[in-house]
C-alpha positions in Angstrom: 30.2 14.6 1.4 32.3 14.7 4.5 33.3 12.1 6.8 34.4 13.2 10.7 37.8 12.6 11.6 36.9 10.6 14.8 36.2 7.1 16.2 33.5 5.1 15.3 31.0 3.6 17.7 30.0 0.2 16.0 27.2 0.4 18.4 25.7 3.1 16.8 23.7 1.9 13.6 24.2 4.9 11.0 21.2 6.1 8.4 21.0 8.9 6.1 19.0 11.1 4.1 20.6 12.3 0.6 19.4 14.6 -1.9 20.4 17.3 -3.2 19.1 20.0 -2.3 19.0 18.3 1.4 19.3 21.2 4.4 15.3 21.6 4.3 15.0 17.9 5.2 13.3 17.3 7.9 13.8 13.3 7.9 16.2 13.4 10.5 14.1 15.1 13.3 11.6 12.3 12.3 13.9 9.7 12.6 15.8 11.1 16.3 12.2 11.0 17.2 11.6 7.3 16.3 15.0 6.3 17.7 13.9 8.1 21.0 11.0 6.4 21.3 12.1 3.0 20.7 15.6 3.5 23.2 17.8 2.8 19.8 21.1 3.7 19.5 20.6 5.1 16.1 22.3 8.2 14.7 20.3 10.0 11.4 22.2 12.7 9.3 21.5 14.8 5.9 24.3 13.9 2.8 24.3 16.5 0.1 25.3 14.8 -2.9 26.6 16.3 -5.7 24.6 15.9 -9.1 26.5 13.1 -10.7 28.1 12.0 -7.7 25.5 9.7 -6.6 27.0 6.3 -6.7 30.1 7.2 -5.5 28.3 9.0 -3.0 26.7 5.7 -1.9 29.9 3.9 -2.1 31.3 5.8 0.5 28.7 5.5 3.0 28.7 1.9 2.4 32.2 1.5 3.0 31.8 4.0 6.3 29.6 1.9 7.9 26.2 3.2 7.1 23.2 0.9 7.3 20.9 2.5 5.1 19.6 5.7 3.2 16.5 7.6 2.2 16.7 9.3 -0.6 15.2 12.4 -1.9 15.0 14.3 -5.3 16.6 14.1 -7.8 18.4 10.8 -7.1 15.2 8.1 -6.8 15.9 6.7 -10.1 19.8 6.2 -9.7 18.9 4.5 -6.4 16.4 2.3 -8.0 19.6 1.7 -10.8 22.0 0.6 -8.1 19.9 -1.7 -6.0 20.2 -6.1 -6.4 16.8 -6.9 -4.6 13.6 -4.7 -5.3 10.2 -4.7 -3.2 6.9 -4.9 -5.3 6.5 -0.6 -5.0 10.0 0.2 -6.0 10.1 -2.6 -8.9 6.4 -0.8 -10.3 7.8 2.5 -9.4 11.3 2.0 -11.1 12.0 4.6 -8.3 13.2 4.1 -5.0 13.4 6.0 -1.6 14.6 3.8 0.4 18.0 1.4 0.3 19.0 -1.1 3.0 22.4 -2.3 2.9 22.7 -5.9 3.4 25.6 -7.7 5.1 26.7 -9.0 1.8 27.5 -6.3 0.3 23.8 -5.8 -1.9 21.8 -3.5 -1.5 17.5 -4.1 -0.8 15.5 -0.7 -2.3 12.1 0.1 -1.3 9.4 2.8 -2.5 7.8 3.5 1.0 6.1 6.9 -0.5 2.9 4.9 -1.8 2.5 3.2 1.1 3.2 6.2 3.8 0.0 7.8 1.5 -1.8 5.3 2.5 -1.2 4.7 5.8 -2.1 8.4 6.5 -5.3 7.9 3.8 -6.2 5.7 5.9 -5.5 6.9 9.5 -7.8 9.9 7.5 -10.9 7.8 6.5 -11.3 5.8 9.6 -12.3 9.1 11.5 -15.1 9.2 8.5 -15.7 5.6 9.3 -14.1 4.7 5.8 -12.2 2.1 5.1 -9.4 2.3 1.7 -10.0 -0.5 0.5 -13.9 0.8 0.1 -12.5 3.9 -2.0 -12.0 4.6 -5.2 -8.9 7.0 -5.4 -8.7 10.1 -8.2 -5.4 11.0 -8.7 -4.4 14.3 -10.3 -0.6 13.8 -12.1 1.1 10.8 -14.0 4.6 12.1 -12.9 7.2 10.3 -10.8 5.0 10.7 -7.5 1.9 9.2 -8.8 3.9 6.3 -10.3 5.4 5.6 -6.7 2.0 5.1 -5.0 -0.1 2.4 -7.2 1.6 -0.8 -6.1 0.7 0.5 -2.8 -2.7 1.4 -3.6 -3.0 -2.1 -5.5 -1.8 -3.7 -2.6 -4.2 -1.7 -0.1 -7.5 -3.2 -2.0 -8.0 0.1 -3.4 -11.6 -0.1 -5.6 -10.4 1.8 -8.7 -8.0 4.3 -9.3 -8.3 7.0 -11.7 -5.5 9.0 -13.2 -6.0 12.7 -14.4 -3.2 14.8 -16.2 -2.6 17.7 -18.3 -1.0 15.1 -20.8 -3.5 12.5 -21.5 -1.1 9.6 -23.0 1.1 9.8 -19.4 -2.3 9.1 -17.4 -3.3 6.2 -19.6 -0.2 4.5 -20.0 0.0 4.5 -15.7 -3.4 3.3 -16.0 -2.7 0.3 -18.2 0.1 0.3 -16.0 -2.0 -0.2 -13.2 -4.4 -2.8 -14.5 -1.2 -4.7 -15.7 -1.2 -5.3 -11.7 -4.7 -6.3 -11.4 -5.6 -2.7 -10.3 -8.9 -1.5 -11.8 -7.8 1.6 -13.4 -8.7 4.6 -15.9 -6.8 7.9 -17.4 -7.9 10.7 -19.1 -7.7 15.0 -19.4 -8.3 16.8 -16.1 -11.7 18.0 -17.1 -12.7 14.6 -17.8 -15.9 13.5 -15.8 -16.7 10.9 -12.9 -19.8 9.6 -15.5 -16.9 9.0 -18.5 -15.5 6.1 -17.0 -18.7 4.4 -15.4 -17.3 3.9 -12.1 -19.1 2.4 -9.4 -20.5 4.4 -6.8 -17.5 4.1 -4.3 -16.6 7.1 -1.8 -13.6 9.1 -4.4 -10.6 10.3 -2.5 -9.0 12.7 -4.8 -5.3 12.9 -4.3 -3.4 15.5 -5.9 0.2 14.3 -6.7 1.3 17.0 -9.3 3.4 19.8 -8.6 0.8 22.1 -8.7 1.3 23.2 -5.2 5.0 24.3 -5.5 4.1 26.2 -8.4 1.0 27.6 -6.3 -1.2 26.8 -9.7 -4.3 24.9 -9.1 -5.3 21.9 -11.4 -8.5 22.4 -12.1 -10.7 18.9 -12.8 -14.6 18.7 -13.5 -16.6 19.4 -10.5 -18.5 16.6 -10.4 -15.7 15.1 -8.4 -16.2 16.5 -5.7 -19.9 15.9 -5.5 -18.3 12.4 -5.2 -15.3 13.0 -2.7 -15.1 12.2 0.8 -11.4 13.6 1.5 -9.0 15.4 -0.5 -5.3 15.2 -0.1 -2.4 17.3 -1.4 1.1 15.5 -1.5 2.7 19.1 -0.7 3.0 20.7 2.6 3.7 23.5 4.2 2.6 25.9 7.5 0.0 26.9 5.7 -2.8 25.3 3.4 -1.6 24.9 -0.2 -2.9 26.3 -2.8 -5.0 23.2 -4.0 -6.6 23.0 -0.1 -7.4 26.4 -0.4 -9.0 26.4 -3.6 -11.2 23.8 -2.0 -12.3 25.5 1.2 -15.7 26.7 0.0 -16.5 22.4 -0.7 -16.8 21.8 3.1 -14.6 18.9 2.0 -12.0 17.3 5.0 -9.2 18.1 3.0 -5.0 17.0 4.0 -1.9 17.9 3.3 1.1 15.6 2.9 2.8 16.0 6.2 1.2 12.4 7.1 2.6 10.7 4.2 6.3 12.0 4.8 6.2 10.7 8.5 4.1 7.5 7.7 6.6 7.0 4.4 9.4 7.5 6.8 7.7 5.0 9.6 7.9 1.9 6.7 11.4 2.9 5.8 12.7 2.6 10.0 10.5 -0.4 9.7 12.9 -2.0 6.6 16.2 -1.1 8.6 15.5 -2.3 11.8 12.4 -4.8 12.4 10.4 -2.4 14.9 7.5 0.2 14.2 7.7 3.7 16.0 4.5 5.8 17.0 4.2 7.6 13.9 1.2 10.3 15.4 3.2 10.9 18.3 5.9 12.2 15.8 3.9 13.6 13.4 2.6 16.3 15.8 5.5 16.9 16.8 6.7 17.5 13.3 3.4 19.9 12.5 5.1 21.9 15.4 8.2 22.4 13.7 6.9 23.3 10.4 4.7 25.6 12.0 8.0 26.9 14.6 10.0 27.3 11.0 7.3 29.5 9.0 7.1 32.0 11.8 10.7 33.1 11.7 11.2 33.2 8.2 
């Protein structure tokens, strides 16, 4: 990390994103966009860190000034590690993406992923005339992702979450995880049925939060879900639609990508620094435009 050689203006309140990898990020044309919106002086920037370098990395940034971070793969768990106060989704999650640094020197970290998933869940299901908390929520993976979004679906009023994974002992130990909250839950192998778990007959939004899509692989559940579903959503993103949406064309099913939950995750995390919520649609078309601008010169 590099720091400019010229003045500070103290006016300025200074966030960051850090990962590393980090140039892809498109956090801080989210966050220009917020600031914009609102009038606030607030200048955003990307800080590669270097694997192993992440406290000191965070030191630094601290001591420059900085009022806060997002962070990004593969540092959620060191931020989690260096944080004094916890919210409720970062303490479940053991993860965080977002840290606030306090006057005092401590340092607040938050898990806004969950709740940016359902923010845009449910910006999705009110168009069906849907509410969340009438749902029942599938979701495909036990992995890091998965465990960031059950506070948040716990604290929605989500009916019942089910967790589906290659590994069968990961997607019952987030599920006793998840009642351990008070959120109804159940795990078991991707081909397990609907019928195994004798669920009531809530709407199922499935939400896929493996890696599937990265790897363009497909998990492939029983299809009875879907007899069940009334929106699908891929975490992933891209230009185009993943491979999961795509698998999933010939359903008929409204199906999402995870555009909405990066801006919506990102919307919570301005609202933790500073006190005020930006427009998040306004920004996330906006955004879709410059995914879309990016995949047609590559």
């Amino acid at each position: 990390m590099s720091t400019p050689n010229c003045p500070v203006d103290h006016r300025i309140e200074r966030y960051v994103v850090i990962g590393n990898p980090i140039a892809h990020s498109m956090s801080p044309a989210i966050h220009a966009d917020f600031a914009a919106q609102l009038e606030l002086p607030l200048q955003y920037s990307r800080v590669l860190a270097p694997l192993g370098g992440f406290s000191q990395t965070v030191r630094a940034l601290k001591a420059a000034g900085v009022r806060g971070a997002n962070v990004t793969v593969p540092f959620k768990l060191e931020a989690f590690g260096l944080a004094d106060v916890f919210s409720p989704a970062a303490q479940f999650a053991q993860a965080a993406n977002t840290l606030k640094f306090q006057a005092d020197g401590s340092i607040h970290a938050d898990n806004t992923d969950g709740g940016g998933l359902c923010r845009d869940l449910s910006r999705q299901l009110q168009t069906l005339g849907l509410q969340l908390e009438q749902c029942q929520v599938l979701m495909i993976g036990a992995g890091g992702a998965a465990s960031g979004c059950v506070a948040a679906f716990h604290a929605a009023g989500v009916h019942h979450l089910t967790v589906l994974n290659r590994t069968v002992g990961k997607a019952r130990e987030l599920a006793e995880r998840a009642e351990a909250i008070d959120l109804p839950a159940a795990g078991g192998s991707l081909d397990t049925p609907p019928s195994h778990f004798e669920i009531p007959g809530a709407p199922v939004v499935i939400v896929n939060a493996s890696s599937s899509s990265l790897n363009g692989d497909v998990p492939l559940i029983h299809p009875a879900w879907f007899e069940r579903a009334v929106l699908v959503y891929d975490m992933m993103y891209a230009a185009n639609p993943t491979p999961f949406m795509q698998a999933l064309e010939s359903t008929g099913l409204p199906c999402s990508d995870g555009l909405g939950m990066l801006v919506f995750q990102a919307q919570l995390a301005f609202e933790v620094w500073t006190g005020q919520s930006p427009n998040a649609l306004e920004t996330l078309t906006k955004v879709r435009q410059l995914v879309l601008a990016k995949a047609a010169v590559q």
